[in-house]
N, C-alpha and C positions, 0 to 999 in steps of 0.2 A: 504494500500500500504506500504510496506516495505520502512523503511526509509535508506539513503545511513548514514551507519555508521561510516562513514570517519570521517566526517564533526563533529561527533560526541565524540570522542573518547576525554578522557582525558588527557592534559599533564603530559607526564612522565620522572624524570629526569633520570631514565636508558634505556630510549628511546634509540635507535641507529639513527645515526645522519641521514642515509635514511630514516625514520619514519616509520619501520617497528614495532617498540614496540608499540610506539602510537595507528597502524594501527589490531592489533591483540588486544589489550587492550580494543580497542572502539568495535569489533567483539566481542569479548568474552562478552564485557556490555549486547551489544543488543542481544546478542545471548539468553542470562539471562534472557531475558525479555522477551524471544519469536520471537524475530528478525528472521522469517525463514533464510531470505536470510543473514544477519549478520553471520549465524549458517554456512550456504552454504563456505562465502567465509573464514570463520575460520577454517574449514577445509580443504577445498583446500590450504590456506599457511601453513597449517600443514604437510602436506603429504610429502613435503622432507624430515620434520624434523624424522616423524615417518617411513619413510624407511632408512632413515640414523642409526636409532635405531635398527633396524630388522637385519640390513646386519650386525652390529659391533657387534649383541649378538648372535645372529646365529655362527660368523666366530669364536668367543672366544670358542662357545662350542662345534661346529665339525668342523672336522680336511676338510670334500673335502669341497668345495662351494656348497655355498644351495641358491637356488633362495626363494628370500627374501619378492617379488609378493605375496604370500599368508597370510604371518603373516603382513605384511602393509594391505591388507583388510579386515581379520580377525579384527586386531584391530582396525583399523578405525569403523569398522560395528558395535562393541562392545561399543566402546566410542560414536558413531552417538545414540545409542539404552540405556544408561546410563549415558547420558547427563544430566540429568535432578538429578543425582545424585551425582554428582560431587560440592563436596561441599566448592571448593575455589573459589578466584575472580581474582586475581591475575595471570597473562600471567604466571608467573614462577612455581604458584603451576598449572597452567594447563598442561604444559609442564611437569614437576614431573609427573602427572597422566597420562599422554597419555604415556609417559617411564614404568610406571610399567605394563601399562595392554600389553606394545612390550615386556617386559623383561618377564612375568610372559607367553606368550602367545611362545618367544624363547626357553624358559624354559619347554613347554610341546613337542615343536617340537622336541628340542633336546633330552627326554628322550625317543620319537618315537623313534630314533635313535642310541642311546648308553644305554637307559636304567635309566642311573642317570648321571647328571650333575653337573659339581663344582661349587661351588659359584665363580663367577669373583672377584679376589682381587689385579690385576693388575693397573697400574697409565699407563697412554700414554705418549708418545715419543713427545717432542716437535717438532713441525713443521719443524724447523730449526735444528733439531737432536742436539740442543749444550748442551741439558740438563735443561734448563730452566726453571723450571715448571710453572710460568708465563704464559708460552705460550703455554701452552696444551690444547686441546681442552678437555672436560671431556665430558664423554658417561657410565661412569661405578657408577651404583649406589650403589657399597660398598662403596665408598668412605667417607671420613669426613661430616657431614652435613654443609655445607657452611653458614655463617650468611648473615642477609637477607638483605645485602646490595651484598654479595659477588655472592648469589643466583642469583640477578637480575641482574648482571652483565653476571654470567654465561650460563643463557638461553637466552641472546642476543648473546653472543657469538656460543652455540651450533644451534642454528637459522641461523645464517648468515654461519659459517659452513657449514650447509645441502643445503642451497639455494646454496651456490658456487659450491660445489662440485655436481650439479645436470646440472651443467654446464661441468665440464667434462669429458671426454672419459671414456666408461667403465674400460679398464684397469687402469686409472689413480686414476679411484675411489679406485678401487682395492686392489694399489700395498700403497695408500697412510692409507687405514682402514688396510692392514694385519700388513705395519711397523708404523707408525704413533699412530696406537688405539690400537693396539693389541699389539705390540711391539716385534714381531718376528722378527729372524734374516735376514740380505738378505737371506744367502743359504737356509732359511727355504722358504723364501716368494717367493723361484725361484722354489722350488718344488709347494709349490700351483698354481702357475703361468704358470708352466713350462718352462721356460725362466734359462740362467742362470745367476747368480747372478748380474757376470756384466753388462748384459742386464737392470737387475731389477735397479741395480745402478743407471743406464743412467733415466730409464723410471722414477723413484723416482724424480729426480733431474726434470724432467720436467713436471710431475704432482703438484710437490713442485711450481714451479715456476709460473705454470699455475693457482695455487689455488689462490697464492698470487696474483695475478695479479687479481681474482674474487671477492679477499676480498678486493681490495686496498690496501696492503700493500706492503713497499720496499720489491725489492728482494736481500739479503746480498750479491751476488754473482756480484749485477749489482755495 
């Protein structure tokens, strides 16, 4: 009988204070160890995190909107099938590894499409747009290699990200990965939208708010 791997899990001090580190940490243990069902629910808290990847690397490398449904089960069914060769232990190199096989699997969709695709060498837009880089959420694996304190801070951050924003509305996902992660203009993000700008304004401004309020965080405006 599969044991509940709750109960199980190690304490972690880059846990997030809901105990969702803890709770993915103890999955991934027993998962190691043959835990079917461990395995089961380590993926299912996965799967916001790896469609949140699929739409933000998709969006960076083609221009209309590409439903994201395929490369999220592609790489799921990839990762479910090379489990057993995934050679870290750690929630943060797990998450590392479920990103390359969505970046590497965006990266063929998008050559379906355009042929050849650029390397992503953009940084994201703070949430609060002041500039901060604190407060970015990071999705782009060109970036610096983070050290491994800053690592396990960051895939708690990217985690609680994808769970929030799964909460809501499609456009708000939208309008918040084209300026937010990608870092396009309004009037760019009113042509993908087709909305215009001021629209996008308004919509940004309450997707912004909505998020905060998923993540727990003040809203500056309040």
């Amino acid at each position: 009988m599969a044991r509940d791997s709750d109960t199980d899990a190690p304490p972690e001090s880059s846990a997030s204070t809901d105990g969702r580190g803890v709770r993915i940490a103890g999955w991934l243990e027993a998962a190691r160890r043959g835990d079917a069902a461990a395995r089961d629910r380590l993926f299912d808290a996965c799967r916001s995190y790896v469609d949140l990847a699929a739409r933000y690397h998709l969006q960076r490398r083609l221009q209309a909107k590409v439903d994201a449904s395929d490369i999220v089960q592609q790489s799921l069914l990839e990762a479910h099938r090379g489990f057993d060769r995934f050679a870290g232990e750690s929630p943060g190199e797990w998450f590392a590894w479920l990103k390359r096989i969505v970046v590497h699997n965006a990266y063929d969709e998008a050559k379906r499409y355009r042929g050849t695709a650029k390397r992503d060498a953009g940084r994201e837009v703070p949430l609060d747009g002041r500039g901060d880089a604190s407060e970015a959420r990071a999705f782009d694996p060109a970036s610096a290699e983070p050290s491994p304190s800053q690592h396990a801070v960051r895939w708690e951050e990217e985690v609680r990200l994808a769970a929030a924003l799964e909460h809501l509305p499609e456009d708000h996902r939208d309008i918040i990965l084209l300026r937010n992660l990608e870092r396009l203009p309004f009037e760019e993000v009113a042509k993908r939208m087709g909305r215009s700008a001021g629209a996008c304004r308004m919509l940004w401004m309450r997707a912004i708010a909505g998020l905060r309020e998923h993540l727990g965080e003040p809203n500056p405006e309040a």
